[in-house]
C-alpha positions in Angstrom: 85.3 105.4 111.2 86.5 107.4 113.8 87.5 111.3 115.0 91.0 111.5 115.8 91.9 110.0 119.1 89.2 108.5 119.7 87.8 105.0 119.6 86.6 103.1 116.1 83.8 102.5 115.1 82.9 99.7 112.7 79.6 99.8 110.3 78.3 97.1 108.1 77.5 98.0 104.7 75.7 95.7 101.7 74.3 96.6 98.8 72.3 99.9 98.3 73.5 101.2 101.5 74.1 105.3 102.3 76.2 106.5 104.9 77.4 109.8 105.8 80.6 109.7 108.0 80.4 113.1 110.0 82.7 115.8 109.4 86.4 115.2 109.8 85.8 111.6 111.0 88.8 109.3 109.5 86.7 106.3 107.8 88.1 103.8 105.6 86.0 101.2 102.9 86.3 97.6 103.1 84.5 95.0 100.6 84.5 91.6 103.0 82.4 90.2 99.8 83.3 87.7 97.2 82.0 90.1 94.3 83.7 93.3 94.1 82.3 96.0 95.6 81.8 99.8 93.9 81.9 102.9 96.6 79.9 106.2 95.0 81.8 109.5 96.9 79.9 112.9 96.8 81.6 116.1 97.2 80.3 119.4 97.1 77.0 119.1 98.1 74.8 121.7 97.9 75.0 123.7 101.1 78.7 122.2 101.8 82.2 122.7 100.3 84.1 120.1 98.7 86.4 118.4 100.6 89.8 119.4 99.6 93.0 117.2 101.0 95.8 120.3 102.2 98.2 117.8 103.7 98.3 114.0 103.1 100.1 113.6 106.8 97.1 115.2 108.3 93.8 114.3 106.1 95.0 111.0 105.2 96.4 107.7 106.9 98.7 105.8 104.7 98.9 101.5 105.0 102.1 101.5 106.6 100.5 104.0 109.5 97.2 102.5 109.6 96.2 101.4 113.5 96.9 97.2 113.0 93.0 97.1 115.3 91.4 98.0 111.8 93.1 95.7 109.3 92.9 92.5 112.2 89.2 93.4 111.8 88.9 93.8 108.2 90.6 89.9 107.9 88.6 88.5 111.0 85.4 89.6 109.1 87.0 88.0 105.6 88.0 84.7 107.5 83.9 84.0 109.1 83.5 84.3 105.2 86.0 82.0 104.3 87.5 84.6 102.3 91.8 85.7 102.2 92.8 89.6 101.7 94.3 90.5 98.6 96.1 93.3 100.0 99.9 92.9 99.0 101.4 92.7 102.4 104.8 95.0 101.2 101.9 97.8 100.7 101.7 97.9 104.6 105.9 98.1 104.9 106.3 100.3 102.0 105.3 103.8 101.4 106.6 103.8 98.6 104.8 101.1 96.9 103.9 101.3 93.3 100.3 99.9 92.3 99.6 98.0 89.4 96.3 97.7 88.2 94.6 95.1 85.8 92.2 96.4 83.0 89.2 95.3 83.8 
């Protein structure tokens, strides 16, 4: 996670973990387990607004404009593991990419 222009900043997570990233901080989730994992977002709490996204080029960083320093991290941390991304490599080329998704 991170505030714009400024530098990263990478936290562990595991299982029953809680973090709040502060406000306007960029952050981004990444499972470097075997199992899947499930993320649990809360908006709205009471005393806050929800968080509402205006513009996607400002409030949101797309794969093909993500800084390369956080996805060599994310697959150094799989590879200690012994573990490959799944991450569809045209996802990072293409903005345009269209998802599929498995039932589960």
């Amino acid at each position: 996670m991170w505030p714009e222009g400024q530098d990263k900043v990478f936290i562990p997570w595991h299982e029953g973990s809680v973090f709040v990233p502060p406000n306007r901080w960029y952050h981004q989730h990444f499972n470097v387990g075997e199992a899947p994992g499930r993320y649990l977002a809360f908006h709205g709490v009471r005393g806050f607004t929800s968080e509402r996204l205006d513009d996607r080029m400002r409030d949101q960083i797309e794969y093909p404009d993500e800084d390369p320093v956080v996805r060599a991290h994310f697959e150094d941390e799989l590879k200690k593991r012994g573990l490959t991304t799944l991450m569809v490599q045209k996802a990072y080329e293409d903005r345009d990419y269209a998802w599929t998704y498995e039932e589960d």
